[in-house]
C-alpha positions as CSV (number, residue, x, y, z in Angstrom):
1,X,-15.4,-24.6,7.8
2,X,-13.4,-25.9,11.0
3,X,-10.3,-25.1,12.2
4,X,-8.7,-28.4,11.2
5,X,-9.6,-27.7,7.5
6,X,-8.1,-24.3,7.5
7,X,-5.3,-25.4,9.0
8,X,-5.1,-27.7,6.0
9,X,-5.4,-24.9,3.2
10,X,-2.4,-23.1,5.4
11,X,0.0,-26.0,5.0
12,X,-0.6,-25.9,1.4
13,X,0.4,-22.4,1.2
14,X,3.3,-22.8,3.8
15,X,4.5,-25.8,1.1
16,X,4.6,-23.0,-1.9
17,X,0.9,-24.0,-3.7
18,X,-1.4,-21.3,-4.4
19,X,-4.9,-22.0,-3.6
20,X,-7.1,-22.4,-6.1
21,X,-10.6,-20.2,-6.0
22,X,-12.5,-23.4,-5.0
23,X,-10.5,-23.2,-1.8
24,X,-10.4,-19.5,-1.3
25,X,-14.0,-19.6,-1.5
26,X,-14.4,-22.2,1.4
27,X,-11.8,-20.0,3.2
28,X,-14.1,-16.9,3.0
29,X,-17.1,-18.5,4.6
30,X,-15.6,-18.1,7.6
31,X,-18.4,-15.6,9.2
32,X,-18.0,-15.8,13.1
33,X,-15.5,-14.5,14.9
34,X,-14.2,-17.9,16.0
35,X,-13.8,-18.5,12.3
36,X,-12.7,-15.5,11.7
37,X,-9.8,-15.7,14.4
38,X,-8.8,-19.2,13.0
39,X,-8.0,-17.7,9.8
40,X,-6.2,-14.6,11.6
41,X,-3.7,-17.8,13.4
42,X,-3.0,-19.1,10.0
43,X,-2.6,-16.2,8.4
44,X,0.2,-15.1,10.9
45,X,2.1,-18.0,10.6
46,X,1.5,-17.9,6.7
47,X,3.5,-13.8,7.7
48,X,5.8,-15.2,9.4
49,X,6.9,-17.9,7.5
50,X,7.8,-16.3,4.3
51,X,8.5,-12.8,5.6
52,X,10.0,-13.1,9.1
53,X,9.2,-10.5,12.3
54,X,10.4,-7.4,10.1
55,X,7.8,-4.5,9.1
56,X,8.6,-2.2,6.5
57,X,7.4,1.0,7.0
58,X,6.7,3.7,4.2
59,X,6.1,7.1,3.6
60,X,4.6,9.3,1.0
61,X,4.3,13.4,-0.1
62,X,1.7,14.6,-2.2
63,X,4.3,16.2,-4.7
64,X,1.4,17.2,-6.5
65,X,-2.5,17.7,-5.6
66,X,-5.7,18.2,-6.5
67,X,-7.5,18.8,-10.5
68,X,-7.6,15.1,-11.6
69,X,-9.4,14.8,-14.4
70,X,-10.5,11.5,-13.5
71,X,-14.2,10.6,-12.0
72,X,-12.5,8.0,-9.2
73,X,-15.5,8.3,-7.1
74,X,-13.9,8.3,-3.7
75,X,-11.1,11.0,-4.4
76,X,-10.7,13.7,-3.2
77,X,-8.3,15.7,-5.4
78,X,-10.8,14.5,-8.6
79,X,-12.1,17.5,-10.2
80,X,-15.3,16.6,-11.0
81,X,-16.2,16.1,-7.0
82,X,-16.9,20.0,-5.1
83,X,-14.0,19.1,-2.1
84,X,-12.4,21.1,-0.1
85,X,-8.7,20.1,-0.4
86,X,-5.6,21.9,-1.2
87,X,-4.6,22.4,-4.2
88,X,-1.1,23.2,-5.9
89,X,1.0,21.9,-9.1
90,X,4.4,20.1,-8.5
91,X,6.4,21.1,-5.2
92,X,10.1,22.0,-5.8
93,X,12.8,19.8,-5.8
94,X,13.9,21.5,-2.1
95,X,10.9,20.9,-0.3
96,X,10.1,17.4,-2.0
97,X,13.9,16.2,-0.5
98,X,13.2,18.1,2.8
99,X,10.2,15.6,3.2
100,X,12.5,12.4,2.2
101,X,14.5,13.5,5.0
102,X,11.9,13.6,7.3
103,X,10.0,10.4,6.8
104,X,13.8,8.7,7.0
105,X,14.4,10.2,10.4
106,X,10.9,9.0,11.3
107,X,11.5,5.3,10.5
108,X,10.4,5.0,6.6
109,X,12.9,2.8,4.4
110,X,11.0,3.7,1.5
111,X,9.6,7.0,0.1
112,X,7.0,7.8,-2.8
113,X,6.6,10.6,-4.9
114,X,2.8,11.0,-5.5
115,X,1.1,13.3,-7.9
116,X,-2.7,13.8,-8.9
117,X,-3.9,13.5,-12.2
118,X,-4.3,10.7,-15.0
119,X,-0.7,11.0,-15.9
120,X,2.1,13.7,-16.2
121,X,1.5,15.3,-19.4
122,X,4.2,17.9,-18.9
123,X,7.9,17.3,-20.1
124,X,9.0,19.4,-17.7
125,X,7.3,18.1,-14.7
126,X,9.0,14.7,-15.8
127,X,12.6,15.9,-15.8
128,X,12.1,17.6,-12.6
129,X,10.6,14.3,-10.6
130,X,13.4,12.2,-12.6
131,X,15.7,14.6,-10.9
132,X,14.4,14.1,-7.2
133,X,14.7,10.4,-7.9
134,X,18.1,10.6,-8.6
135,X,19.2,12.9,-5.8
136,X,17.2,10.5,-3.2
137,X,19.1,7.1,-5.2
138,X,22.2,8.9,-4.3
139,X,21.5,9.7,-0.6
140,X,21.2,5.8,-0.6
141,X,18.9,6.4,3.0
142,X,15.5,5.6,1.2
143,X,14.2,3.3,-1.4
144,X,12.6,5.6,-4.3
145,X,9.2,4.8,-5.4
146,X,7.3,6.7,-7.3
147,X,3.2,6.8,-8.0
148,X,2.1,9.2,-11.1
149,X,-0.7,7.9,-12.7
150,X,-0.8,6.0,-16.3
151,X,3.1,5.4,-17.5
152,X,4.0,5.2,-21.2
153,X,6.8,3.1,-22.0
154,X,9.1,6.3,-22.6
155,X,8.3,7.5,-19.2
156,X,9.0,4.6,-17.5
157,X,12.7,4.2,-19.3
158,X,13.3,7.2,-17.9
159,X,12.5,6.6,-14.6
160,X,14.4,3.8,-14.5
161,X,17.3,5.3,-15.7
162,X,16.8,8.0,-13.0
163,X,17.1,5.4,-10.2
164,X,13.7,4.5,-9.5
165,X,13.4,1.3,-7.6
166,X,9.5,0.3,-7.1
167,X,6.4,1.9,-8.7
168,X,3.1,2.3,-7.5
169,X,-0.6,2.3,-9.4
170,X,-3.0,0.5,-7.5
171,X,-5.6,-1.6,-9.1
172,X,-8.2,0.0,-6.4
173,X,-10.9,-2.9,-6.6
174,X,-11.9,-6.0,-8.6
175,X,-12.5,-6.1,-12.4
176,X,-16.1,-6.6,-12.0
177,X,-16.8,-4.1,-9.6
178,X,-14.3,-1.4,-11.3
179,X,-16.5,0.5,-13.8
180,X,-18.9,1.1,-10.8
181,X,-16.2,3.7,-9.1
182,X,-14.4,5.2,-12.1
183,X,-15.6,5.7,-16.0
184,X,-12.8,7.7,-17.1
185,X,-9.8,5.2,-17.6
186,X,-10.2,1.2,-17.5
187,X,-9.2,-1.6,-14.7
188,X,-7.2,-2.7,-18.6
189,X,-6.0,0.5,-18.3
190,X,-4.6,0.6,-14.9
191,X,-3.5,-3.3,-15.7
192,X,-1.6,-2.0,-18.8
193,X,0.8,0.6,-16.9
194,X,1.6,-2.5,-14.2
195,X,2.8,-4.4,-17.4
196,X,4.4,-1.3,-18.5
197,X,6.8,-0.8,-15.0
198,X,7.6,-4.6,-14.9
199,X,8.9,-4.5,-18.5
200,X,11.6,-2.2,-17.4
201,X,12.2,-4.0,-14.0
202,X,10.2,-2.2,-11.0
203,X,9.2,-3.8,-8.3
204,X,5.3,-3.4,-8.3
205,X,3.5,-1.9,-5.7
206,X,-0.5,-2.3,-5.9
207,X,-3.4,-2.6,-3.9
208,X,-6.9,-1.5,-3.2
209,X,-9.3,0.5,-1.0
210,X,-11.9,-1.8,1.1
211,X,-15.3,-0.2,1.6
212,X,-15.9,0.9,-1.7
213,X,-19.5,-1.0,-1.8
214,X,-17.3,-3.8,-3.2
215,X,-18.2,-7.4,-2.5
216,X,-15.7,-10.1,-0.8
217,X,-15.8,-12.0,-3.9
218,X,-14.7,-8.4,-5.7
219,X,-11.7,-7.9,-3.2
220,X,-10.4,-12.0,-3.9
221,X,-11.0,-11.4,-7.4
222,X,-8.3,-8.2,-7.0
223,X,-6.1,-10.5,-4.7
224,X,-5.9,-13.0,-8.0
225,X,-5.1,-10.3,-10.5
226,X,-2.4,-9.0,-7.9
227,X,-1.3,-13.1,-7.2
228,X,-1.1,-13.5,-11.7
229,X,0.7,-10.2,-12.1
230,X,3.1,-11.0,-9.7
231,X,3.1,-8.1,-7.5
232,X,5.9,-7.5,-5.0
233,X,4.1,-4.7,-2.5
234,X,0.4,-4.9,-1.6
235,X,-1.1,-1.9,0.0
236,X,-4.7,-2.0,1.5
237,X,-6.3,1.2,2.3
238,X,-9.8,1.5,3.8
239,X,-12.5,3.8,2.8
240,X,-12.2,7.3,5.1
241,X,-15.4,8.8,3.1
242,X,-14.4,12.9,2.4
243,X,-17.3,15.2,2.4
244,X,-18.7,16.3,-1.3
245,X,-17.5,12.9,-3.1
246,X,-20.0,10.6,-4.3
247,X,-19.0,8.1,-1.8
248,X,-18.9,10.7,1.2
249,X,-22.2,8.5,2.7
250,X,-20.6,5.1,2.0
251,X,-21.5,2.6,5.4
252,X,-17.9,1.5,6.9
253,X,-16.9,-2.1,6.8
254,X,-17.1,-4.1,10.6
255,X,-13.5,-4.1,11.8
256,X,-13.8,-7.9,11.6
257,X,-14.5,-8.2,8.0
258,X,-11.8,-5.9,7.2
259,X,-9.0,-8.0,9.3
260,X,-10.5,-11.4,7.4
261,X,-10.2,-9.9,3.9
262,X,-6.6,-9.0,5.1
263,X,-6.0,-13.0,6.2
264,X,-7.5,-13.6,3.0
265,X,-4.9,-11.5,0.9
266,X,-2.1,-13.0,3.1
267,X,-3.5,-16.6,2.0
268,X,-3.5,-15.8,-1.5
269,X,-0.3,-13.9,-1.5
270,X,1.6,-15.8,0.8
271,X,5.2,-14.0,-0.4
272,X,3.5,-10.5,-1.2
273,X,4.4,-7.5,0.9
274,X,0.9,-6.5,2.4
275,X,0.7,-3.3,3.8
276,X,-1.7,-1.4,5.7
277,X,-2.2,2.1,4.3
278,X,-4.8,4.9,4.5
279,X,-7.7,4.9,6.5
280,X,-6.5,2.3,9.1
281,X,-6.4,4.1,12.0
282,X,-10.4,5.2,11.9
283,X,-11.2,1.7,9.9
284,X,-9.8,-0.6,12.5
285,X,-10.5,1.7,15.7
286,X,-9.0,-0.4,18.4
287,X,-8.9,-3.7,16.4
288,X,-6.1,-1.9,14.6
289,X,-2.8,-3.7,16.3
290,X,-4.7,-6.6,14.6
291,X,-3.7,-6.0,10.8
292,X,-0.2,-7.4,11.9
293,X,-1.6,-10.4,13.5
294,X,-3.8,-10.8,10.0
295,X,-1.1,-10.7,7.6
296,X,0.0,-7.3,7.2
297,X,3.8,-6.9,6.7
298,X,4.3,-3.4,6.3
299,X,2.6,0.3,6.9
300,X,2.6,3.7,5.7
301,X,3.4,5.7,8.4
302,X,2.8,9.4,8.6
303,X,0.2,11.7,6.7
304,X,-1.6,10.2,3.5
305,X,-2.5,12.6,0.6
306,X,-5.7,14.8,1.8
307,X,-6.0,13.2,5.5
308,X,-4.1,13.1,8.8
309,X,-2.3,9.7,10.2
310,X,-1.1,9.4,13.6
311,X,2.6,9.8,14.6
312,X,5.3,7.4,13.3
313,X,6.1,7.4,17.2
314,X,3.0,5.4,17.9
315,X,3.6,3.2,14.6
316,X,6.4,2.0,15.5
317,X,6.1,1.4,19.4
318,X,3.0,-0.6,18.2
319,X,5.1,-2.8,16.4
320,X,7.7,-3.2,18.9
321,X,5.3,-4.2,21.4
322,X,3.8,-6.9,19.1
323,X,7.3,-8.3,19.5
324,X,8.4,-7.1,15.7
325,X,10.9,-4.7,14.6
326,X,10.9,-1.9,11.5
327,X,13.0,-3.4,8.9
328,X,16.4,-2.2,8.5
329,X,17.8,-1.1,5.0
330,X,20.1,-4.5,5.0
331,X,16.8,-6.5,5.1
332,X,15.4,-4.2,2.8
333,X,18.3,-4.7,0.4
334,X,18.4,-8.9,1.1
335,X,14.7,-9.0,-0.2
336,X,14.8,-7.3,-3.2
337,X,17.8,-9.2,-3.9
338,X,15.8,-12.2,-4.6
339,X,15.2,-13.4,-0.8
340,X,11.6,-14.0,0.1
341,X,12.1,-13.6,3.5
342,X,15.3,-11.5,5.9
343,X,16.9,-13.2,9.2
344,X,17.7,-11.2,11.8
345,X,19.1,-8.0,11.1
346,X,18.0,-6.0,14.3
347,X,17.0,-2.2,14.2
348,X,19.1,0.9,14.0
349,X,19.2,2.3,17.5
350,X,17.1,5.7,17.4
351,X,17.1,8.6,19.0
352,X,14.3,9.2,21.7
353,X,13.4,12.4,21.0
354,X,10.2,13.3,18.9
355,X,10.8,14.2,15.1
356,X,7.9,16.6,13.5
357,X,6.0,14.3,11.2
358,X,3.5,16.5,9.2
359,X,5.8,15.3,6.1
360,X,4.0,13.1,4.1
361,X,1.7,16.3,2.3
362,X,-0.6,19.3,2.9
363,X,-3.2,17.7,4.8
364,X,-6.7,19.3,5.6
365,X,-6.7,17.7,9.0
């Protein structure tokens, strides 16, 4: 495919038309770098256009890890995989807020509450999450969002009533290709509690992991189901294979075939916030300044659930030197407002000094 026709298939998007998988298709037979790099152009002006110079950056604690009864097979906290990972029920209220305030002061406008486990099956662990919701909704620094698994339609009314603004269940991989990495619950199933969270008005937040054994076709065909579901937030994590899962021997994706699959997402979700997640820093290497250029949006910044990021310091100097800037809560509030796309609104002067930034859970790293 040449430049000239993949310029093409951009100024469809850039007009508002979704390509079709005849198109996408032709897009994703672009094999050599200089193909490769053509679509990386596009896709950055495909960013750009709908989503402006602003990155939003995120953070996440591990409110609650390990003992999943679920057979995911490239989790760590699953219980039916021998790994070495810390394990504890539901942190208090004191320390969940203590790590809010410390992925704000880092840079995060957005903060998740994650827990392990198909679902929360306790009443009680449910009263006391809704709580921290509604203490962070009134501190009004962070954007609540909340990842716990399958969601019932009760639990999700009352989440909504506690003042959550965003939930998150990702998707993890194409239809096809799910059954392969899980047997315990259904891609319907995971499909069903997105439906569920829309119904009471959350913004949706799902994604994948790439490296899995997944084919491109199975990560576009996960880009579609995103595109038809209408998903606001799109993280991409990349396989960082942990020791005693099934996947712990799992070959790692070229750095370049990671960065196309990114253009890809950005061409298929042209108003979507993509954001680079867990297992960038070791996926990427030194390519990993690139995920920007590709499409990417947004980043988690800080510690994932049973791994080590880098600093936030870094994360966000990165950006700055691409000539971007963190998003600030006014752009934050403009876009889920209805814009597509924030103009101007700077970025809060910070303090120099380094903030501690083991927040974002109980690492083993």
């Amino acid at each position: 495919m040449t430049e000239n026709e993949i310029g093409r298939y951009a100024e469809k998007v850039l007009a508002g038309e979704d390509l079709n998988r005849r198109e996408i298709k032709r897009l994703a037979g672009n094999d050599k770098p200089e193909g490769i790099m053509a679509l990386i152009f596009w896709a950055d002006r495909i960013r750009r256009h709908f989503k402006g110079d602003e990155v939003d950056l995120c953070a996440i604690v591990n409110a609650k890890s390990g003992r999943c009864s679920e057979d995911c097979r490239f989790c760590a906290q699953s219980s039916h995989h021998p790994t070495r990972i810390a394990k504890y029920p539901l942190l208090p209220d004191k320390e969940l807020l203590a790590a809010a305030e410390k992925a704000g002061a880092s840079g995060a406008g957005r903060f998740s509450l994650v827990t392990s486990g198909r679902s929360i099956l306790k009443a009680d662990e449910m009263e006391r999450i809704c709580r921290v919701i509604t203490a962070l909704r009134d501190r009004k620094a962070l954007s609540p969002c909340a990842s716990l698994g399958l969601l019932d339609s009760d639990q999700a009314r009352a989440l909504k009533e506690a003042g959550l603004a965003r939930y998150h269940h990702n998707l993890e991989t194409g239809p096809e290709f799910y059954s392969t990495i899980c047997s315990t619950h259904t891609f319907a199933d995971r499909v069903r509690t997105l439906e569920t969270a829309r119904e009471q008005g959350f913004s949706l937040c799902s994604g994948g992991i790439f490296g899995l054994g997944e084919t491109l076709q199975d990560r576009i065909d996960l880009a579609l189901v995103l595109r038809k579901l209408q998903v606001d937030s799109v993280p991409l994590n990349f396989l960082n294979p942990i020791p005693k899962t099934p996947l712990e021997h799992q070959p790692p994706l070229a750095p370049l075939e990671i960065l196309k699959s990114i253009a890809l997402f950005r061409f298929i979700l042209p108003k979507a916030d993509i954001r680079s997640c867990g297992g960038r820093e070791k996926a990427l290497r030194t390519l990993q300044p690139l995920m920007y250029l590709a499409g990417c949006n947004g980043t988690m910044i800080g510690n994932y659930l049973t791994t080590a990021g880098r600093s936030p310091e870094e994360d966000v100097q990165e950006i700055i030197d691409l000539g971007l800037k963190p998003k600030t809560e006014d752009g934050r509030r403009r876009t889920e407002g209805g814009e597509q796309r924030t103009e101007g609104g700077g970025r809060k002067k910070r303090e120099d000094k380094k903030q501690k930034w083991q927040w974002a859970g109980r690492t083993n790293e």
